[in-house]
N, C-alpha and C positions, 0 to 999 in steps of 0.2 A: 792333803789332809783337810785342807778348808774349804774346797769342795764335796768332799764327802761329810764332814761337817753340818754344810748348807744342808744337803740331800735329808739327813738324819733331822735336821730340824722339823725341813718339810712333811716325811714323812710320820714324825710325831704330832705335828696340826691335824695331818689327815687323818690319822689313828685315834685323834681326841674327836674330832669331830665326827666319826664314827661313832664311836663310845657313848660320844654324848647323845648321839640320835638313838640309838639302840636303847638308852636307859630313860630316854624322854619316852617311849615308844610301851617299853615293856611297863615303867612304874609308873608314870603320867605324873608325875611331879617335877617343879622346877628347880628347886634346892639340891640336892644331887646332881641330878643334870648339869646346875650352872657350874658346882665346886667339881668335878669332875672335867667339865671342860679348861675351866682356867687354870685346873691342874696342869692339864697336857700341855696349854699354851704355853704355863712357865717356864716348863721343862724345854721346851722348843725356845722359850728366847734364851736359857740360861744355854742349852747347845750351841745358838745363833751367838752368845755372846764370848765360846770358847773359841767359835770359829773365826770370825774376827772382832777381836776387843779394841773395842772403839767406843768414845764416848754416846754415839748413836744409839749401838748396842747396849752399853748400861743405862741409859733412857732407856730406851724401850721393854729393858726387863724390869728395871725398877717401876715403869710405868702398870708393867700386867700386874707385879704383886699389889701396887696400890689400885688397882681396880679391883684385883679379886680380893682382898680387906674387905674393903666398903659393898660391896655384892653380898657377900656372904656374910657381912655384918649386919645389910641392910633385909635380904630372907632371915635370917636370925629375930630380926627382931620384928618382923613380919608376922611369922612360926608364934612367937612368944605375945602377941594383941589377938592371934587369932584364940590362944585357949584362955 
């Protein structure tokens, strides 16, 4: 099961990073793009951290959600100087 786990993470990266290329591509904007990818990433360390729970693993998801915070806090207020 914790290798299928792994797998499952992996292929939710590659599925976001898909995602995210497709919508950088079609909308030509970065704010969706980014919240969309760190979406998928989350999702993948929160998989990655069912698979083996390990303090590693809770860094490292705790680590995406505090990047993607400050990412999309910081387009947020990006969005909000430019109107």
């Amino acid at each position: 099961m914790t290798e299928a786990l792994r797998q499952l993470a992996l292929l939710i990266t590659l599925l976001g990073l898909l995602s995210a290329a497709r919508v950088a591509v079609t909308l030509r904007r970065v704010r969706p793009t980014v919240a969309l990818l760190t979406d998928f990433l989350l999702a993948a360390g929160l998989v990655r951290l069912a698979a083996a729970p390990s303090w590693t693993s809770l860094a490292t998801a705790a680590a995406t959600v505090a990047v993607r915070m400050l990412v999309n806090a910081g387009l947020r207020a990006s969005d909000a100087r430019r109107t």
